[in-house]
N, C-alpha and C positions, 0 to 999 in steps of 0.2 A: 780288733774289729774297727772297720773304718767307716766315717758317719762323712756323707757328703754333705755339704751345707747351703741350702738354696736363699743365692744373695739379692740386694736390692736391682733396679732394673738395670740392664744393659751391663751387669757385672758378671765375670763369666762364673762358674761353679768352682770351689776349692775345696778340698778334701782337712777335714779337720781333723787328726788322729784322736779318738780315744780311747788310746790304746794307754794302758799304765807304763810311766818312764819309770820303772825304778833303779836306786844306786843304793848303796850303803858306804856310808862314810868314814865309817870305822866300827872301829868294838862296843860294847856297850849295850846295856838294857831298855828293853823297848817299854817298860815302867808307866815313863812321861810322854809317850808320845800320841801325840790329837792329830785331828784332818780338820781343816776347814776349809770353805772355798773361800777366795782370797784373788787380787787383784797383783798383779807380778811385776816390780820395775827391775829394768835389764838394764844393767850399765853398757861403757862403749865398748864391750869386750864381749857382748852379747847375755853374761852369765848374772842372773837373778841373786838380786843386794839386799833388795826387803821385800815384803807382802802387807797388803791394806787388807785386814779381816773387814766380814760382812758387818761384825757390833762396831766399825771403826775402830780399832785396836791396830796398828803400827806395828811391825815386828823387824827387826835388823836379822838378818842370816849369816850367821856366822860363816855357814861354808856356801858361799854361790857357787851357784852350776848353772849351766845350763842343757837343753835338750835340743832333738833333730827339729824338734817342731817350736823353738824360741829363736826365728832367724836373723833379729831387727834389735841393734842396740836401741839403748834410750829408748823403749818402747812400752807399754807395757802388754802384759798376759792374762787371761781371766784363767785360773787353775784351781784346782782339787789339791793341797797341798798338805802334805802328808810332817810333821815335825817335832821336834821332843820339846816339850814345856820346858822353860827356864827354871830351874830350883832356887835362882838366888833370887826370884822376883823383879829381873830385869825383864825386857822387851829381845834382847837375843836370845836366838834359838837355834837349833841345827834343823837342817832340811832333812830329811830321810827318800823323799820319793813324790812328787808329783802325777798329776792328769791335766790333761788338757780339757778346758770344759769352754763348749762353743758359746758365744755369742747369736742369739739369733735376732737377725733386724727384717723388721714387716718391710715386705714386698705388696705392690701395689698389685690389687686384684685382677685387674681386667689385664696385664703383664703377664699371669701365671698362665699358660694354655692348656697345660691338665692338671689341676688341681687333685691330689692324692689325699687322702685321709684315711689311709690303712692304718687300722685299731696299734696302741701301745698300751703297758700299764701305766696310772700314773697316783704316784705315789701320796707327794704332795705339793704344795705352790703358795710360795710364803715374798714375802718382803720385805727386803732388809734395809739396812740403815744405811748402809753403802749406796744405794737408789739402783741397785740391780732387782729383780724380780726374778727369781730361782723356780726351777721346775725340777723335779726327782723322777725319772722317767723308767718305764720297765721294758725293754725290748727286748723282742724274740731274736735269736741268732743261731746260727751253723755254722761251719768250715764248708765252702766251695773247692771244687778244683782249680777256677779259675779264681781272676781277680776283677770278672768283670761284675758281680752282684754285689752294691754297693747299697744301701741305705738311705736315702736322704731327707735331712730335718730342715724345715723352715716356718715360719712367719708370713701369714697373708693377714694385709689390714683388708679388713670390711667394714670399715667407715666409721665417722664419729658420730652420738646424739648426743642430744641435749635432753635430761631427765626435767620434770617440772621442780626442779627444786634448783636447776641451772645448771647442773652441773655437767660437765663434758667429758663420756666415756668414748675409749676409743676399743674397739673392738676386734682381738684376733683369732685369728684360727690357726692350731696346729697343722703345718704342711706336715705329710711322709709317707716315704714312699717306702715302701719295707725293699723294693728294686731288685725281688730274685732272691732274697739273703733265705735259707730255709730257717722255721720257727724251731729250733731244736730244744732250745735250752732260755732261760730269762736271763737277761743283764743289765744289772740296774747302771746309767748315766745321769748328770747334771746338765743339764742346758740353764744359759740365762738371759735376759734381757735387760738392754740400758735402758731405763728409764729415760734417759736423755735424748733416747730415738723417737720416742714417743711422743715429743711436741707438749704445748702447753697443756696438759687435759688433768682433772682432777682423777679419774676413774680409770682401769683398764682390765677389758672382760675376757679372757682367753677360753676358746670354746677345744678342747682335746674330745676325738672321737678314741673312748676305751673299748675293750674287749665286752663292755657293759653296756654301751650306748655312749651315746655324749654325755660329758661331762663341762660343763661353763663355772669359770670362777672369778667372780669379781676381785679385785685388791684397790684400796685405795693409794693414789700416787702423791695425796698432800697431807 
């Protein structure tokens, strides 16, 4: 499934896969193996050397690879990273299989010209220690003939306050556009947010329209 990702202004649209890359790297039992999302550095060869977990834990990858959608050495990746726990209580580990998990950065309001907020599930919206802010997403999907019914997810800022206690929330709303895709079946995704995009602000309030009605969840940024 392909999720399009609606970016900041005058940037044109790019298509995010997440679609599952898997490989298997050899023989062996799948026992020790965990997912976390995780932060991906790419050497000059393009192929993924370590992962920053979200509790800050460090991990060295024994076997880098890389995928269709890791085009840019020396760069990094935000991923769903799929890998077998070290048994001798080192920090390497072997890779087993990646996702791509988008980045979404607030686009300026009055920039969006149709604003979409077609219903998703949403699971849950946590904050990690990494200064990403994590969303668990449920969306509706089918198989098309074509390839023109695409998806699109983004971020619109609607503005910062100031609470009586000073403190400065900034305010988003979930963009998406379901774009044609038919609701067949649920698929749960990860999206997340740099907190870095966000500017100096203590607060930040993300408004998701669910199958429910709106849903608003404050998290604090300090």
């Amino acid at each position: 499934m392909k999720i399009r990702i609606l970016l900041m202004a005058l940037a044109a649209a790019v298509l995010a896969s997440c679609e599952h890359d898997g490989y298997e790297s050899g023989d062996g039992s799948l026992s020790y193996l965990t997912a976390e999302l995780a932060v991906l550095h790419t050497a000059s060869n393009r192929s993924a050397t370590s992962a920053d977990l979200d509790n800050g834990t460090t991990l060295s990858i024994s076997n880098p690879f890389t995928t269709s959608w890791m085009t840019k050495a020396d760069t990094i990746y935000r991923a769903l990273l799929y890998y077998d726990v070290a048994t001798d209580g080192s920090k390497k580990v072997k890779a087993r299989s990646v996702s791509a998990v988008p980045v979404l950065r607030p686009m300026e309001q009055s920039k969006v010209k149709d604003m979409h907020t077609d219903p998703v599930g949403l699971e849950s919206v946590w904050a990690a220690k990494s200064g990403y802010i994590n969303m668990s997403l449920l969306l509706k999907a089918g198989k098309t003939d074509g390839e023109d019914a695409v998806q699109t997810l983004g971020l619109v800022d609607c503005g910062t306050t100031v609470g009586n206690d000073g403190k400065h929330i900034r305010h988003l709303k979930l963009y998406h556009d379901q774009g044609g895709v038919p609701e067949y079946y649920t698929v749960q995704r990860y999206a997340s947010i740099d907190t870095k995009d966000l500017g100096d602000i203590d607060a930040v309030s993300i408004t998701v329209n669910t199958y429910s009605g709106e849903v608003t969840k404050t998290l604090e940024c300090k």
